[in-house]
N, C-alpha and C positions, 0 to 999 in steps of 0.2 A: 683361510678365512672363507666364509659362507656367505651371500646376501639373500635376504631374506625377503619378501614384502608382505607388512603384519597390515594388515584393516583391521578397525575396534568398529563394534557397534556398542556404543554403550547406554543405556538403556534405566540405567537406575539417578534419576536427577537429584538423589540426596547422598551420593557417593562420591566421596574426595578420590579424585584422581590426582592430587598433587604428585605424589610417592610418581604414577605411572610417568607421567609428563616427567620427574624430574630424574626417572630409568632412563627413559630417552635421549634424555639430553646427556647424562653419562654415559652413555654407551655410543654417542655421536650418530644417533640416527637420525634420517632423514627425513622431513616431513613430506610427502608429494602430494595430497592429498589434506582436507579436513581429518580425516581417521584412518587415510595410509602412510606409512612409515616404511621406508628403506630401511632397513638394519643389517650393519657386518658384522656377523661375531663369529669365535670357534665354536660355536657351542651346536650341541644337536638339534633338529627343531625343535624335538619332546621337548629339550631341554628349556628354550627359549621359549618355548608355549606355555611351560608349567610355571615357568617364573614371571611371566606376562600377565597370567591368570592369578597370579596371588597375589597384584596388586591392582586387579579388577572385582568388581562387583560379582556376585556370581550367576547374575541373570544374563550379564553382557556376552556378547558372543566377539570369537578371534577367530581370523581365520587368516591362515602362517603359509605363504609356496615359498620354497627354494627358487632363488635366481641362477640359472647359471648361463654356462658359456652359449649356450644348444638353446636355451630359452627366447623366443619371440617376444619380440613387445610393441607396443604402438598406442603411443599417448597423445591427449590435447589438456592443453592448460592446466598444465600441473605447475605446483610453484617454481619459483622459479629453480636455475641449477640442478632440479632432478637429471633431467638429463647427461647434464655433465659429472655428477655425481656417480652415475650410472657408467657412464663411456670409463671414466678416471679407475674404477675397479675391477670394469669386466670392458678392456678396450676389443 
């Protein structure tokens, strides 16, 4: 498995994102942010990008990094458990 971390900019105020919010919630991603998301899945980023995007506006922008082992990070006031969420996958 991969983790991912997706940012939305979403941009169109008449576009239902229910559909996207309720990918997320299927797929058990993480919210650490207003509009970033932790995600673990198999899948390729293309893959996870193309399918993040079909249930986006097409004005809005994504922008998708791989987490991995070798990757740095350092955060303040994310909600809460990102952290832990983070350690539990990629101890």
């Amino acid at each position: 498995m991969t983790i991912y971390l997706a940012t939305f900019d979403m941009k169109a105020m008449s576009h239902d994102y229910a559909a996207l919010y309720e990918h997320l919630q299927v797929i058990d991603a993480h919210q650490a942010q207003s509009s970033a998301w932790m995600i673990e899945a198999e899948s390729t980023i293309i893959e996870l990008s193309n399918h993040l995007l079909a249930l986006m506006d097409k004005d809005d922008s994504l922008l998708i990094i791989e987490i991995t082992k070798s990757t740095h990070w350092a955060a303040t006031h994310l909600s809460e458990q990102t952290g832990e969420w983070l350690i539990k996958r990629r101890p």
